[in-house]
PDB file of the backbone (N, CA, C, O) and the ligand in Angstrom, with CONECT records:
HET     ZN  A 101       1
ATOM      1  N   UNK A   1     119.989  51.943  50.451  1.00  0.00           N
ATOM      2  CA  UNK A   1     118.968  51.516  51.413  1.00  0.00           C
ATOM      3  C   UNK A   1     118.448  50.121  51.074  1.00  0.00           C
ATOM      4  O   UNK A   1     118.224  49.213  51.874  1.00  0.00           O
ATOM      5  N   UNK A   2     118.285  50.108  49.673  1.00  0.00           N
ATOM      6  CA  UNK A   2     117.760  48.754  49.653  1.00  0.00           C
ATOM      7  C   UNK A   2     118.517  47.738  49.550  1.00  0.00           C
ATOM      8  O   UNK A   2     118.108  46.709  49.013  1.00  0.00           O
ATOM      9  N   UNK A   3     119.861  47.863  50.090  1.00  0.00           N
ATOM     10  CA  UNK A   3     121.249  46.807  49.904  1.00  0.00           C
ATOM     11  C   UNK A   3     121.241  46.364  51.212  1.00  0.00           C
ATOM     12  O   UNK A   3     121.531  45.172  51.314  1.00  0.00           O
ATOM     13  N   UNK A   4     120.983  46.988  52.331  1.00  0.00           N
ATOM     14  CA  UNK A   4     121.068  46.772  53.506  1.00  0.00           C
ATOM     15  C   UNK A   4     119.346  46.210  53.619  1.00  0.00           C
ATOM     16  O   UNK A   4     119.241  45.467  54.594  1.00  0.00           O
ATOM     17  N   UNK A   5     118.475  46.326  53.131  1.00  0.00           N
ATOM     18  CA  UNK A   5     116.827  45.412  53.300  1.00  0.00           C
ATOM     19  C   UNK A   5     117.654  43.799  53.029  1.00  0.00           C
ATOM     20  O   UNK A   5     117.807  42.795  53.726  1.00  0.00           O
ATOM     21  N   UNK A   6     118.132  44.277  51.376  1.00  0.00           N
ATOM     22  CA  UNK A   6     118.497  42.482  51.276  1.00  0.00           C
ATOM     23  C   UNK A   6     119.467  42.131  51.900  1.00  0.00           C
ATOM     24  O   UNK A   6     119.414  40.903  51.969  1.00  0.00           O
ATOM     25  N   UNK A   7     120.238  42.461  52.347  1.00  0.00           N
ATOM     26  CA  UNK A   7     121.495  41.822  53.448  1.00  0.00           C
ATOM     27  C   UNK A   7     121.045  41.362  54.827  1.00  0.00           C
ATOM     28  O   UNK A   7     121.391  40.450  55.577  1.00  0.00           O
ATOM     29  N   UNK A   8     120.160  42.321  54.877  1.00  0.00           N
ATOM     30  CA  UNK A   8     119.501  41.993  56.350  1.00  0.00           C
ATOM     31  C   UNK A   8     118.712  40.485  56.101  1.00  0.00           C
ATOM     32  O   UNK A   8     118.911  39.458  56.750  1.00  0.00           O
ATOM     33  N   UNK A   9     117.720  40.678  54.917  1.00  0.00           N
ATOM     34  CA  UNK A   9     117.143  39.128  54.696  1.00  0.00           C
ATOM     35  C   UNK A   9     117.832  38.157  54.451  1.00  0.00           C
ATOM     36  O   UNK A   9     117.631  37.014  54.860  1.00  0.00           O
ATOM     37  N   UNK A  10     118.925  38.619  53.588  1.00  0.00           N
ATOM     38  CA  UNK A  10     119.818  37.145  53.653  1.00  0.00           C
ATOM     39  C   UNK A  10     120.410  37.032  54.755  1.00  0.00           C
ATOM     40  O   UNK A  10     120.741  35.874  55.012  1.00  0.00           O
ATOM     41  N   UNK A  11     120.749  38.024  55.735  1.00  0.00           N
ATOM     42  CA  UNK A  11     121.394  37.067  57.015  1.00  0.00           C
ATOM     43  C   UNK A  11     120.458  36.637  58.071  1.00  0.00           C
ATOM     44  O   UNK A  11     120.656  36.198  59.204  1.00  0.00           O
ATOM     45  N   UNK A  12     119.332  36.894  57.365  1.00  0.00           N
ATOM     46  CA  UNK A  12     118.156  36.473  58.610  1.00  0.00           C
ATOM     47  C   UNK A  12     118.023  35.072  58.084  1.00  0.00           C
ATOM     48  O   UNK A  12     117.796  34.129  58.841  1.00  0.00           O
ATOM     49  N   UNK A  13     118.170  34.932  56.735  1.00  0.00           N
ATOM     50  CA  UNK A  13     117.965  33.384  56.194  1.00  0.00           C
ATOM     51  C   UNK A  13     119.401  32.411  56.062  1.00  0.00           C
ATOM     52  O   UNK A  13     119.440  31.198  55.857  1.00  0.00           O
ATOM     53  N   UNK A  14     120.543  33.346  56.247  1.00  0.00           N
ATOM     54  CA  UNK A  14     121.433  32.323  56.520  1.00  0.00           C
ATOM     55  C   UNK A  14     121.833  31.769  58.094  1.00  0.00           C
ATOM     56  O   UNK A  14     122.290  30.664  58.386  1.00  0.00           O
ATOM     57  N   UNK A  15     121.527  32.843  58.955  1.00  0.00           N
ATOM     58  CA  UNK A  15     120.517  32.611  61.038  1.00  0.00           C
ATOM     59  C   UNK A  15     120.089  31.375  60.378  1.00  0.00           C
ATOM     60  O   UNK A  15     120.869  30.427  60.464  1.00  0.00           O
ATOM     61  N   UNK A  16     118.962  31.205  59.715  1.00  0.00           N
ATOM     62  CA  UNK A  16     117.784  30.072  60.060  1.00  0.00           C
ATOM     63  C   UNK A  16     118.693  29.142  59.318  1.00  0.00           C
ATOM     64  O   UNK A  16     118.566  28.018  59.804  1.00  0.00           O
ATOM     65  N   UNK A  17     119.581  29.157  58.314  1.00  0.00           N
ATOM     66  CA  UNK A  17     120.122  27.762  57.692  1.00  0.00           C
ATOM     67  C   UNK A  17     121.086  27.139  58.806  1.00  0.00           C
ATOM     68  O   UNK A  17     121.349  25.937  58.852  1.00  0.00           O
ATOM     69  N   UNK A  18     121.560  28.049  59.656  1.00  0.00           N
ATOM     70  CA  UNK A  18     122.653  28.260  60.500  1.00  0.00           C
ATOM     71  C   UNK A  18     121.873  27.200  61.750  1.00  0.00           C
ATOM     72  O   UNK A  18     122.205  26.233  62.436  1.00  0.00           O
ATOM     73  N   UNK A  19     120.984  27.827  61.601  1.00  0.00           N
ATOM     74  CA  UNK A  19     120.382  27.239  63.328  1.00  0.00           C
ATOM     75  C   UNK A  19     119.700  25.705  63.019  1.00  0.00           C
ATOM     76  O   UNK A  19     119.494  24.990  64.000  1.00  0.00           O
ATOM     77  N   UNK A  20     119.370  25.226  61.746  1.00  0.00           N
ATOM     78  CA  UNK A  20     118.984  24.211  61.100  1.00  0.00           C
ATOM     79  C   UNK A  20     120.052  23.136  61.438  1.00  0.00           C
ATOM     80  O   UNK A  20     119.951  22.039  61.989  1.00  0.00           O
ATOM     81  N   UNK A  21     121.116  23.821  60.920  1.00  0.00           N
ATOM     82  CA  UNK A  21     122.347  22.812  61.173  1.00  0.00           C
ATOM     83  C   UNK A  21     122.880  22.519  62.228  1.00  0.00           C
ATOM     84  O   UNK A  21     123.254  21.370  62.462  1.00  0.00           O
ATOM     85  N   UNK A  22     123.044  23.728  63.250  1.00  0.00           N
ATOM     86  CA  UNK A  22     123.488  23.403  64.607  1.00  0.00           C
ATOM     87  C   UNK A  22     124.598  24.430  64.153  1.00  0.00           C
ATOM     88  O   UNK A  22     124.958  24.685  65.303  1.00  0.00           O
ATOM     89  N   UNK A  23     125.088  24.898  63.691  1.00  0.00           N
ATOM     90  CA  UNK A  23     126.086  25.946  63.274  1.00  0.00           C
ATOM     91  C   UNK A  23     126.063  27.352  64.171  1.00  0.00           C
ATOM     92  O   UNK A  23     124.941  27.658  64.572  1.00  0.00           O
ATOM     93  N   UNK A  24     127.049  28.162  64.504  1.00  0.00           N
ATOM     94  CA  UNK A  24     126.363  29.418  65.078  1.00  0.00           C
ATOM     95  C   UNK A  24     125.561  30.349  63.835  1.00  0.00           C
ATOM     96  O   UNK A  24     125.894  30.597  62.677  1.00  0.00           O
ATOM     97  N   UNK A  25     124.155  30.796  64.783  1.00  0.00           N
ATOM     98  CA  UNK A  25     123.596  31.724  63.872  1.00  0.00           C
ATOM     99  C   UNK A  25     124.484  33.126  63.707  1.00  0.00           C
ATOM    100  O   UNK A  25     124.652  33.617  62.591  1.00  0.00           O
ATOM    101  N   UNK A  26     124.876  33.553  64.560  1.00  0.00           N
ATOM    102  CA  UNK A  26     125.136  35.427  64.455  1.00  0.00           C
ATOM    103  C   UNK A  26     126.307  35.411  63.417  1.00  0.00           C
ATOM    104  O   UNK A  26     126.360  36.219  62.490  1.00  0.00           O
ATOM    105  N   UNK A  27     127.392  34.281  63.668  1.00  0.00           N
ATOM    106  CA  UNK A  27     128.409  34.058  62.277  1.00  0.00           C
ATOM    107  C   UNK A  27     127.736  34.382  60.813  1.00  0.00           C
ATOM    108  O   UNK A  27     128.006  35.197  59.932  1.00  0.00           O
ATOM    109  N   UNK A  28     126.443  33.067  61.008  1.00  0.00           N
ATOM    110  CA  UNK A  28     125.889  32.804  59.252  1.00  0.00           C
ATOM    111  C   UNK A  28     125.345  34.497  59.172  1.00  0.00           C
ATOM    112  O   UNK A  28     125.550  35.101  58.119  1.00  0.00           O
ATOM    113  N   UNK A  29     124.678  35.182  60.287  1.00  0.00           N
ATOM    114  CA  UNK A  29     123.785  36.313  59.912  1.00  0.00           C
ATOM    115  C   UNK A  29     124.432  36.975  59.345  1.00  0.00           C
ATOM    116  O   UNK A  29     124.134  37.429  58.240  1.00  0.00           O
ATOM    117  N   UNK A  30     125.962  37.304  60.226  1.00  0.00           N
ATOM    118  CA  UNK A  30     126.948  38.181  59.290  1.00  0.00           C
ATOM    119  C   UNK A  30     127.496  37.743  58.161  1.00  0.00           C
ATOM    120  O   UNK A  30     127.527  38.456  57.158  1.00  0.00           O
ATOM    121  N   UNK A  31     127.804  36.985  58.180  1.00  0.00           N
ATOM    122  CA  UNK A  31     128.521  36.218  56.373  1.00  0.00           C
ATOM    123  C   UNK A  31     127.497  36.390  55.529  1.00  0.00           C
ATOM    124  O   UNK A  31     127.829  37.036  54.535  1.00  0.00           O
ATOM    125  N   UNK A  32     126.182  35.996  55.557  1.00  0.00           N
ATOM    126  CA  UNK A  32     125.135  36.335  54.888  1.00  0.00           C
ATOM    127  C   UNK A  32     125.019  37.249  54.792  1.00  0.00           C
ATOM    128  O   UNK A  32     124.856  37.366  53.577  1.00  0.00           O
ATOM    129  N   UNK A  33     124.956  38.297  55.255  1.00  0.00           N
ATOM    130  CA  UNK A  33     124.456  39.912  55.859  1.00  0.00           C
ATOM    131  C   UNK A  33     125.170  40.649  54.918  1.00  0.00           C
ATOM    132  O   UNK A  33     124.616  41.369  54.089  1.00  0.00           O
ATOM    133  N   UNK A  34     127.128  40.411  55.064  1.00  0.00           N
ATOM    134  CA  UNK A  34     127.806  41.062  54.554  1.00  0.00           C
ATOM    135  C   UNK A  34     127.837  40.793  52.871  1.00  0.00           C
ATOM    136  O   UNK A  34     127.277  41.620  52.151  1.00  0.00           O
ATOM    137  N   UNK A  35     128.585  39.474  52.202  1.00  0.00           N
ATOM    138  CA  UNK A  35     128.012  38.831  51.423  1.00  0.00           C
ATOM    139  C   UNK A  35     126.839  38.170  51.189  1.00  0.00           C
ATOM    140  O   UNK A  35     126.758  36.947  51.298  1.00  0.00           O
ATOM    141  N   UNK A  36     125.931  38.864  50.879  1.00  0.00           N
ATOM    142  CA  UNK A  36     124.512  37.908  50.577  1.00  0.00           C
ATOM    143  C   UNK A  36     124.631  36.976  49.785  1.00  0.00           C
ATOM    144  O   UNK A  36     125.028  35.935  50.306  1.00  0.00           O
ATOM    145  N   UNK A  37     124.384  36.935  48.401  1.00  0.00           N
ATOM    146  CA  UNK A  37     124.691  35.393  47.980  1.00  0.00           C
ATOM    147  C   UNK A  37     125.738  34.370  48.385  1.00  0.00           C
ATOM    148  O   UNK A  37     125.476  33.342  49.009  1.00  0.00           O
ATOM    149  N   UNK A  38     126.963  34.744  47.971  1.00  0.00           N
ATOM    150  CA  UNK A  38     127.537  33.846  48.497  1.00  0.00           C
ATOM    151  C   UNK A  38     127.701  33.295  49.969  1.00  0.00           C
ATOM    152  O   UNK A  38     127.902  32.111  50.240  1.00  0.00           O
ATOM    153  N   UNK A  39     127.569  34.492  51.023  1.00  0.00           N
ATOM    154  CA  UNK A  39     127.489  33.795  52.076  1.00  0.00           C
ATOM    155  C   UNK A  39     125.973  32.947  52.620  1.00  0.00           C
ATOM    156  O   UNK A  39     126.111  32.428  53.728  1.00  0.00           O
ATOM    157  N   UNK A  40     124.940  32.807  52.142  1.00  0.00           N
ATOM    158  CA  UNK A  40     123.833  31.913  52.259  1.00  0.00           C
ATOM    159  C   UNK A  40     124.119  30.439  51.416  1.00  0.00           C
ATOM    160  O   UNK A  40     123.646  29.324  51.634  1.00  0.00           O
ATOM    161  N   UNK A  41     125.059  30.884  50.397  1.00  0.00           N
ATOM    162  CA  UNK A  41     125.413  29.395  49.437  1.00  0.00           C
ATOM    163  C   UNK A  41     126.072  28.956  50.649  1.00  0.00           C
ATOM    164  O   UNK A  41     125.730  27.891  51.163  1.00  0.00           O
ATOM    165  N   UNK A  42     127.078  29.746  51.210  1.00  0.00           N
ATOM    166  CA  UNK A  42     128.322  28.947  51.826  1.00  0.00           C
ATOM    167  C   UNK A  42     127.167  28.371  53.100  1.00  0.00           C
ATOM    168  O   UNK A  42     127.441  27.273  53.586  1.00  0.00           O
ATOM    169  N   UNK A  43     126.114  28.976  53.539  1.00  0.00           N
ATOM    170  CA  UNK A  43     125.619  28.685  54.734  1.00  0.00           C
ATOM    171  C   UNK A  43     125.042  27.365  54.592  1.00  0.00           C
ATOM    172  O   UNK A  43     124.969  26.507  55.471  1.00  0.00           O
ATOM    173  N   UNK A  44     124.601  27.283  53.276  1.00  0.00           N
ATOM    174  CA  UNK A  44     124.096  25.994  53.041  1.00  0.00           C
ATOM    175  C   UNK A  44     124.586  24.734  52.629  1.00  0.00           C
ATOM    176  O   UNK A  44     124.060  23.629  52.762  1.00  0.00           O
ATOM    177  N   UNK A  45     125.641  25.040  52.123  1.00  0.00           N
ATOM    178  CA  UNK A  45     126.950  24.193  51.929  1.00  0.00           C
ATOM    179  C   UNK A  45     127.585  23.775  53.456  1.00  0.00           C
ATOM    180  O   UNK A  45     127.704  22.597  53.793  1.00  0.00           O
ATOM    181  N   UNK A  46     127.818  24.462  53.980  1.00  0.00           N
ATOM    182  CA  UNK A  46     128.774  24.328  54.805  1.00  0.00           C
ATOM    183  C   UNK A  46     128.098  23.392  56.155  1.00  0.00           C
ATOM    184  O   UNK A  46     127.098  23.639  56.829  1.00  0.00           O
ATOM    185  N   UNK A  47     129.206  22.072  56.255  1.00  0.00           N
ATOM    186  CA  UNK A  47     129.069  21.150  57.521  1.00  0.00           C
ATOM    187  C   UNK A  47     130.281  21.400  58.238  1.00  0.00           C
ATOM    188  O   UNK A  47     131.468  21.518  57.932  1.00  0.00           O
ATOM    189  N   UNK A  48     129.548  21.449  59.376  1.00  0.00           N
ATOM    190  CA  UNK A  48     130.011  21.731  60.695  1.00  0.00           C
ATOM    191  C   UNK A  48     131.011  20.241  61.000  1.00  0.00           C
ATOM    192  O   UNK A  48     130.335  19.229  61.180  1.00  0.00           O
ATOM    193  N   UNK A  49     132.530  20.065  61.065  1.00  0.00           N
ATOM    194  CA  UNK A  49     132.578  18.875  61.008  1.00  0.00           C
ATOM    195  C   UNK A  49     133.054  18.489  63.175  1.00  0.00           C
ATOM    196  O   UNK A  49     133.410  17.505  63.824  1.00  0.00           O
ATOM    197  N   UNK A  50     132.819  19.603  63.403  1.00  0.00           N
ATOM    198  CA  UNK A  50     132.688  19.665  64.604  1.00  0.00           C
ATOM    199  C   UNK A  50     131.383  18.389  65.320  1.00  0.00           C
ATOM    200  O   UNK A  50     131.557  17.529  66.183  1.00  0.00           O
ATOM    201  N   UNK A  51     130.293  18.698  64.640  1.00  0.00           N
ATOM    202  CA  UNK A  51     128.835  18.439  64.724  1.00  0.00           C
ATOM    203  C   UNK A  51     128.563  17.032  64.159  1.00  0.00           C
ATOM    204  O   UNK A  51     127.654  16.208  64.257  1.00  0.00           O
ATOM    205  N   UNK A  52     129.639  17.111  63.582  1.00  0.00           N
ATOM    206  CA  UNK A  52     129.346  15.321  62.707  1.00  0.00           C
ATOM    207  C   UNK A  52     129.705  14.231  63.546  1.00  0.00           C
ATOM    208  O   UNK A  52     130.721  13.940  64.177  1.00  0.00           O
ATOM    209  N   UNK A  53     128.478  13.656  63.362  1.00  0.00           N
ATOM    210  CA  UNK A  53     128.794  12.441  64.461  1.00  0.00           C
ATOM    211  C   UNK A  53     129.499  11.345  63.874  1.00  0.00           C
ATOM    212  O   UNK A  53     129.376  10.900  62.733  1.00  0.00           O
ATOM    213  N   UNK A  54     130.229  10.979  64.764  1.00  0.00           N
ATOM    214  CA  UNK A  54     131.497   9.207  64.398  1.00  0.00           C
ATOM    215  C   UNK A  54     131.408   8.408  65.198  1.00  0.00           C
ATOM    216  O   UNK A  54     131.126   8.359  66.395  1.00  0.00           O
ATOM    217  N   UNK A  55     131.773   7.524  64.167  1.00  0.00           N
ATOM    218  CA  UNK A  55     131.598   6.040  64.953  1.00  0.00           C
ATOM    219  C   UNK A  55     132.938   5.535  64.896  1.00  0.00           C
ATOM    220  O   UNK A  55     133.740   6.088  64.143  1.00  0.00           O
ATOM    221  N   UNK A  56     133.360   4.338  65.748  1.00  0.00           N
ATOM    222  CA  UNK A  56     134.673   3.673  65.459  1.00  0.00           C
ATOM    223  C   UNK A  56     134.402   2.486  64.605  1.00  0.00           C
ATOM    224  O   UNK A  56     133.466   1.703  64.768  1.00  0.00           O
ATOM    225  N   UNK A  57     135.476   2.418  63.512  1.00  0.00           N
ATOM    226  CA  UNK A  57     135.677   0.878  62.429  1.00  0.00           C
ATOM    227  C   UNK A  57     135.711  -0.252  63.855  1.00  0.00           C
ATOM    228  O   UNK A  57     136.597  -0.529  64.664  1.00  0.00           O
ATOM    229  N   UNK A  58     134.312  -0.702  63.682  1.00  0.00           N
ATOM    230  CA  UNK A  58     134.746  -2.280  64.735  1.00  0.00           C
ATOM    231  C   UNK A  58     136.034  -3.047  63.889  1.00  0.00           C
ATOM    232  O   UNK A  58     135.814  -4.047  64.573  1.00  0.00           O
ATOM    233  N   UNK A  59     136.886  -3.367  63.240  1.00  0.00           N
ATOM    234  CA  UNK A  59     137.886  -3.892  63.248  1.00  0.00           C
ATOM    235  C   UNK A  59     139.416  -3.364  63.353  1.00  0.00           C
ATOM    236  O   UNK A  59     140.377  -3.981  63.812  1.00  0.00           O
ATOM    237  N   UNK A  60     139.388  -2.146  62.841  1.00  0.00           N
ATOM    238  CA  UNK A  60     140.615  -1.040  63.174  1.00  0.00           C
ATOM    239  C   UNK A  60     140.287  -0.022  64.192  1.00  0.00           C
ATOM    240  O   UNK A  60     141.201   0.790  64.331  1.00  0.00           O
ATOM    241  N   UNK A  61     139.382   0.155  64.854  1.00  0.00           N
ATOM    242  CA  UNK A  61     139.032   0.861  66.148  1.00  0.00           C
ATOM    243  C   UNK A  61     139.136   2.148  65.277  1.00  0.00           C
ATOM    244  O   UNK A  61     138.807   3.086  66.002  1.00  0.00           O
ATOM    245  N   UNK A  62     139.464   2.603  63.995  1.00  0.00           N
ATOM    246  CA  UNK A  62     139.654   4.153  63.238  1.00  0.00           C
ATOM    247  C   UNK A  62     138.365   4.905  63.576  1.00  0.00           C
ATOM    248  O   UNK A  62     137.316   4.297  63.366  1.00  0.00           O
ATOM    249  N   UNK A  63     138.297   6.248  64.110  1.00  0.00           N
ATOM    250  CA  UNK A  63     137.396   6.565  64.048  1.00  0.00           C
ATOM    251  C   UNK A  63     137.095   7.264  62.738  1.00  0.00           C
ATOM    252  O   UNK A  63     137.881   8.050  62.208  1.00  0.00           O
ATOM    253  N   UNK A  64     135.705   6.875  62.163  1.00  0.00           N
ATOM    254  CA  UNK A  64     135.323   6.991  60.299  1.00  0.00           C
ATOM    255  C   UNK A  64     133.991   7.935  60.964  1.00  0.00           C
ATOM    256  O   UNK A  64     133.413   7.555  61.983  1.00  0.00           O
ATOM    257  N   UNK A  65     133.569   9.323  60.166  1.00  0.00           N
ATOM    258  CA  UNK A  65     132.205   9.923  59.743  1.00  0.00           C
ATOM    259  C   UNK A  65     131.444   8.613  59.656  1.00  0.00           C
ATOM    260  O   UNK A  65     131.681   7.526  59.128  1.00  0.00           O
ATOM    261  N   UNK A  66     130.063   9.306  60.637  1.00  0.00           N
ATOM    262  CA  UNK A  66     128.617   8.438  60.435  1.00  0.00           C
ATOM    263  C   UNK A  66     128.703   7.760  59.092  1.00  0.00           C
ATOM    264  O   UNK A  66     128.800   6.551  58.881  1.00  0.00           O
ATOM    265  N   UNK A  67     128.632   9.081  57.922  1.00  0.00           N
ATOM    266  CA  UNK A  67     127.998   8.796  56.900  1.00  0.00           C
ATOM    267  C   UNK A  67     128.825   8.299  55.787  1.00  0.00           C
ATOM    268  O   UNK A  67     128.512   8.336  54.597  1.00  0.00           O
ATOM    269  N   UNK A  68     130.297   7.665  56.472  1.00  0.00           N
ATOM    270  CA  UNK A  68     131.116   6.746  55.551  1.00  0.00           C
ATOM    271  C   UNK A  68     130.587   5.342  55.539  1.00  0.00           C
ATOM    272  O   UNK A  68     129.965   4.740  56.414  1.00  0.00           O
ATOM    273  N   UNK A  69     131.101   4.839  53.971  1.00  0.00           N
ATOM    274  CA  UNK A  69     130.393   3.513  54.298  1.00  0.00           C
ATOM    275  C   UNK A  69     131.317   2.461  54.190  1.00  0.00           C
ATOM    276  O   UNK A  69     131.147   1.281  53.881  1.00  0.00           O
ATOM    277  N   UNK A  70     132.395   3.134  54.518  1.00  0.00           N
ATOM    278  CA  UNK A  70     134.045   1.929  54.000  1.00  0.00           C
ATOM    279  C   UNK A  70     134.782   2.835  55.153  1.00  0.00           C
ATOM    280  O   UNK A  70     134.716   4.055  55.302  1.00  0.00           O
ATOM    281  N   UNK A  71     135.425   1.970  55.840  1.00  0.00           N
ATOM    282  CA  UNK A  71     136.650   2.559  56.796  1.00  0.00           C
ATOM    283  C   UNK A  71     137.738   2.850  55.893  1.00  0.00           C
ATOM    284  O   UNK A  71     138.186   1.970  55.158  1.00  0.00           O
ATOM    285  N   UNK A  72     138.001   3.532  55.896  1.00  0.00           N
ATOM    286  CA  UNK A  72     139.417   3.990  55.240  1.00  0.00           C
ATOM    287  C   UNK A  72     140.837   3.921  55.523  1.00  0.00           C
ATOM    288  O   UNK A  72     141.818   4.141  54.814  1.00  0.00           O
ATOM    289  N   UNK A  73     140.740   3.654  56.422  1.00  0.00           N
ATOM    290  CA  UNK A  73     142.467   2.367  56.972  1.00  0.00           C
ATOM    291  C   UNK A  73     142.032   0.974  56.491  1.00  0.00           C
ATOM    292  O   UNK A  73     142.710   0.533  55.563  1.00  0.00           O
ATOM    293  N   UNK A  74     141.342   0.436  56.802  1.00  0.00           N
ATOM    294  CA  UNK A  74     141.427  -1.431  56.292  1.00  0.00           C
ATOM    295  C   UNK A  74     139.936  -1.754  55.485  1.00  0.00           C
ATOM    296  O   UNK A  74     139.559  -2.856  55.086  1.00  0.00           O
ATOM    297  N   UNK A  75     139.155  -0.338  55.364  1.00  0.00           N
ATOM    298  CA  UNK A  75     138.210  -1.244  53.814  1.00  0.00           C
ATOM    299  C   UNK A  75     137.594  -1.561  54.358  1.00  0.00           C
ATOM    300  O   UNK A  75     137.029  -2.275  53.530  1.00  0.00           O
ATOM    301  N   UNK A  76     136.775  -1.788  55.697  1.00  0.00           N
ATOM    302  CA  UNK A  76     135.584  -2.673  56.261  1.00  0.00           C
ATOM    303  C   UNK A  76     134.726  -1.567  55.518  1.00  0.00           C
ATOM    304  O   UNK A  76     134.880  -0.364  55.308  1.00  0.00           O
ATOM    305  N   UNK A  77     133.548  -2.706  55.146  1.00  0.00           N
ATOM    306  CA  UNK A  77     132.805  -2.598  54.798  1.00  0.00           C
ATOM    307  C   UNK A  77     131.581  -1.441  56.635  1.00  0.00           C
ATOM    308  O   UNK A  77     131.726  -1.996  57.724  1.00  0.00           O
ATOM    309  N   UNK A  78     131.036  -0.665  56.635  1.00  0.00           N
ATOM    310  CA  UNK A  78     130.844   0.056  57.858  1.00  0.00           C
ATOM    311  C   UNK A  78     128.808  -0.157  57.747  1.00  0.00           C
ATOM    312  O   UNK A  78     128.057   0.195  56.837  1.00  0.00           O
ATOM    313  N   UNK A  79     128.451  -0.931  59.218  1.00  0.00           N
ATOM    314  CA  UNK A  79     126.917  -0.694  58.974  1.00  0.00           C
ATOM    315  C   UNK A  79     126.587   0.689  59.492  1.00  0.00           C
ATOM    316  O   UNK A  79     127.451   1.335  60.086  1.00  0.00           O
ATOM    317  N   UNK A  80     125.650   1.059  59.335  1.00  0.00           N
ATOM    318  CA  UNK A  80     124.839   2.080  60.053  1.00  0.00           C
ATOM    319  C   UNK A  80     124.983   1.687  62.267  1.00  0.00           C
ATOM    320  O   UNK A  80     124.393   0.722  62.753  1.00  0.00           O
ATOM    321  N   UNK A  81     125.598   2.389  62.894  1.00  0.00           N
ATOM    322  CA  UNK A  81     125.763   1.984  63.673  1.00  0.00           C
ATOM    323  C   UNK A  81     124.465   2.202  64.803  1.00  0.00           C
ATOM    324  O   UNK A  81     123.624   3.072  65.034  1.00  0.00           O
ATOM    325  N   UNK A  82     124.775   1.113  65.245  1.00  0.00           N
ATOM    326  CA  UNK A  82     123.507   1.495  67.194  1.00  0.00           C
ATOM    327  C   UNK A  82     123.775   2.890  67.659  1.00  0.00           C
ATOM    328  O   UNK A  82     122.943   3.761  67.913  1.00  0.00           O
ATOM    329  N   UNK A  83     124.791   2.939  67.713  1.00  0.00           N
ATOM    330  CA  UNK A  83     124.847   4.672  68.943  1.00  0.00           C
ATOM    331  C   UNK A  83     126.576   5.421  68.051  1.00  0.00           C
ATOM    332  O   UNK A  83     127.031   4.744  67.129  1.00  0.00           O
ATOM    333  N   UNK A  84     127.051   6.252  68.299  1.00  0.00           N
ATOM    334  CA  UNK A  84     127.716   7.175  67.856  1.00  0.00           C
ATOM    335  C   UNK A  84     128.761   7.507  68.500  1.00  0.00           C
ATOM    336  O   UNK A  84     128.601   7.270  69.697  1.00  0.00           O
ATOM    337  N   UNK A  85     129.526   7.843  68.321  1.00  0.00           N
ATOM    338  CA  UNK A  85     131.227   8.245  69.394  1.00  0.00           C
ATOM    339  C   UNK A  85     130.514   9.496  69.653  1.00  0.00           C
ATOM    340  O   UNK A  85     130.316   9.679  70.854  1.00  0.00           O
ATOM    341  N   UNK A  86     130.086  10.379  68.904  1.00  0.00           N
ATOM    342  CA  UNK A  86     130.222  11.921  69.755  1.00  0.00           C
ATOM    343  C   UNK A  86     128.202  12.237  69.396  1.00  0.00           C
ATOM    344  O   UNK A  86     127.654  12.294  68.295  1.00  0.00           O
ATOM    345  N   UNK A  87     127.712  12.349  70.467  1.00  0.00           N
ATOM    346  CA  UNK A  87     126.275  12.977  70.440  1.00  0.00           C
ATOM    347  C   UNK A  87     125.327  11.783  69.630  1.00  0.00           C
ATOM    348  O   UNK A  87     125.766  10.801  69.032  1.00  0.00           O
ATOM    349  N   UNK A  88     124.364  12.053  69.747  1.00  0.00           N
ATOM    350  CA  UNK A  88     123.655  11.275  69.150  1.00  0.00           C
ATOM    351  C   UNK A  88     122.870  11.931  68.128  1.00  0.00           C
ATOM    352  O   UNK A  88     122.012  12.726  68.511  1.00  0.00           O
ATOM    353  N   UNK A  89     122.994  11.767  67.126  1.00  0.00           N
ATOM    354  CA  UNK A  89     122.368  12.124  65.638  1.00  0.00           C
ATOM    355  C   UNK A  89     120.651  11.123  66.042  1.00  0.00           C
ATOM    356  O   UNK A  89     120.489   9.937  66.330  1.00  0.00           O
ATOM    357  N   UNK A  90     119.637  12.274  65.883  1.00  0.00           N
ATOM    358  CA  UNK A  90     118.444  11.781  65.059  1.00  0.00           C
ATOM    359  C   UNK A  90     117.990  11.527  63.897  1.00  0.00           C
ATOM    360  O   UNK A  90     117.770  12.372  63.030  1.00  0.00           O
ATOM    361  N   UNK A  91     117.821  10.340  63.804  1.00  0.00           N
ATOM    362  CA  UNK A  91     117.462  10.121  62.431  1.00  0.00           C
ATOM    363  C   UNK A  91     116.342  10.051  62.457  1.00  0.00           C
ATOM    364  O   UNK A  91     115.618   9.401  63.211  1.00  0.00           O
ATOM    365  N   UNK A  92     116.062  10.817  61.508  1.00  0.00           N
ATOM    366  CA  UNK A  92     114.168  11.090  61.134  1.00  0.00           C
ATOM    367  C   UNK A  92     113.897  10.861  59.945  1.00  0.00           C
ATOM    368  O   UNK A  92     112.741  10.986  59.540  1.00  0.00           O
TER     369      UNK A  92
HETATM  370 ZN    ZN A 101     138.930   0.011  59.869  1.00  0.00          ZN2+
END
């Protein structure tokens, strides 16, 4: 009885890490739920690379992760860009 109290809390808290990220919650509830520790580590670990916003290398057009700071085909050096290839990330 009391395996299923804490499974239930950890997948209620890997829901909320889930929904933090933009991730589906009912996935994290069950991964959490079923595996409790490890699935709340993984919930919190885990990026959505679906969700990650990109920008294109202005000199190789490559599309590179926001949060690279070197293009990785030709080495440009990458600023923080104006707007984003996919969604727009808030930065707060
Ligand atoms: Zn490049």
């Amino acid at each position: 009885m009391s395996y299923l109290v804490i499974a239930f809390f950890f997948g209620l808290a890997g829901a909320w890490v889930a929904r933090l990220k933009g991730n589906s919650m009912w996935v994290w509830f069950l991964v959490s739920g079923i595996v409790p520790f490890i699935g709340l580590a993984a919930a919190l670990l885990y990026r959505s690379e679906e969700d990650e916003p990109r920008r294109s290398c202005p000199t190789c057009g490559r599309v590179c992760m926001l949060h690279d700071a070197l293009c990785t085909r030709c080495g440009t050096e990458l600023e923080w860009p104006d707007e984003t290839l996919h969604g727009a990330a808030p930065v707060a």
